[in-house]
C-alpha positions as CSV (number, residue, x, y, z in Angstrom):
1,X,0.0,0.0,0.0
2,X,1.1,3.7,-0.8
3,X,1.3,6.1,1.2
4,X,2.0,10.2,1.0
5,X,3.6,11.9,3.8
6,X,1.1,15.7,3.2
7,X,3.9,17.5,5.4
8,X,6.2,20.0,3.1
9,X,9.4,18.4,2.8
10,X,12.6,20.3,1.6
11,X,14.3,19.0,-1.2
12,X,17.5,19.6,-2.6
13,X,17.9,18.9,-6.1
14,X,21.1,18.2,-7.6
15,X,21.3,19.2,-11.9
16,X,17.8,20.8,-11.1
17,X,18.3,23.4,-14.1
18,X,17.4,21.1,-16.6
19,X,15.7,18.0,-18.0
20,X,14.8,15.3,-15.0
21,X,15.9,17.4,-12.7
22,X,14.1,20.2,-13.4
23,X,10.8,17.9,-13.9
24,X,11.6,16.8,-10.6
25,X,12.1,20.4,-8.7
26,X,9.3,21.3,-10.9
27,X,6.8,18.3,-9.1
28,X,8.2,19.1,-6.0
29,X,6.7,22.8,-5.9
30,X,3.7,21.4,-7.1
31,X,3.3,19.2,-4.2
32,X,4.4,22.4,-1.8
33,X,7.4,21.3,-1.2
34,X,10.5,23.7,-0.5
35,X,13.1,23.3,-3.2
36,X,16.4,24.5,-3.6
37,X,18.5,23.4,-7.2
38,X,22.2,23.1,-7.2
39,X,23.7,23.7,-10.9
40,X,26.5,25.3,-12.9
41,X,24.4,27.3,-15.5
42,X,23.5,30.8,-13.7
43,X,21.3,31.2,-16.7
44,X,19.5,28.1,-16.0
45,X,19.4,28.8,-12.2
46,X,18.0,32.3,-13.2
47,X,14.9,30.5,-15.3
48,X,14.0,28.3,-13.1
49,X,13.8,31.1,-10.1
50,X,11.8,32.7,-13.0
51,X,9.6,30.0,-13.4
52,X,9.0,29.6,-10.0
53,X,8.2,33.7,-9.5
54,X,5.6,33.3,-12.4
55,X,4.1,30.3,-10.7
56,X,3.4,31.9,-7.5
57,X,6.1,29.4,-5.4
58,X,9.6,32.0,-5.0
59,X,9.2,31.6,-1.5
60,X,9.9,28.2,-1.8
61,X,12.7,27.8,-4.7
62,X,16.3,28.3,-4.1
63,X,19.5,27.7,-7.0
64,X,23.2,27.0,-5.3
65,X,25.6,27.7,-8.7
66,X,27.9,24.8,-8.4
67,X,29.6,22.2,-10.8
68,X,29.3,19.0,-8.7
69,X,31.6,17.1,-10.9
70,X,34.6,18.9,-10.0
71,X,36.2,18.5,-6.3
72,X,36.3,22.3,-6.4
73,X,32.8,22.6,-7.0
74,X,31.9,20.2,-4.1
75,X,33.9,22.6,-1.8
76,X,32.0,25.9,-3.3
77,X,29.0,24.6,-2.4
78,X,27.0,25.2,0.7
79,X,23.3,25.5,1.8
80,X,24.2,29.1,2.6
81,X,25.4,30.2,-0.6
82,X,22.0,30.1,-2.4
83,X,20.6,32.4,-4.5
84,X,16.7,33.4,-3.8
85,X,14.5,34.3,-6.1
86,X,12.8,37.6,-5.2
């Protein structure tokens, strides 16, 4: 048997500018769910905030610009370097 958890979750979605993983940040503001992205393209980051401002949901989406790939990157990143859509 299935069953939903209806308490917001956060979630943080890694390669969230584009194709699954933007489908996926995308269903995760749907269900009310906070979301914050982490990707390299600050273009990207900047449409789905975009997205998110048209959709009524800004509150709730986040972007972190970092290339997850590199050992650099991994060290860049941090849950308090994220850039809010306003």
């Amino acid at each position: 048997m299935h069953q939903t958890d209806p308490a917001p979750k956060t979630a943080v979605v890694t390669g969230g500018t584009d194709g699954i993983g933007r489908a996926l940040a995308e269903s995760r503001l749907r269900r009310g769910d906070t979301v914050v992205i982490v990707g390299r393209d600050p273009d990207k980051g900047a449409a789905f905030l975009a997205h998110a401002r048209e959709s009524g949901v800004a509150d709730r989406a986040s972007f972190i610009r970092a290339d997850l790939s590199l050992l650099a990157g991994n060290r860049g990143y941090s849950p308090g370097s994220s850039m809010r859509s306003r």
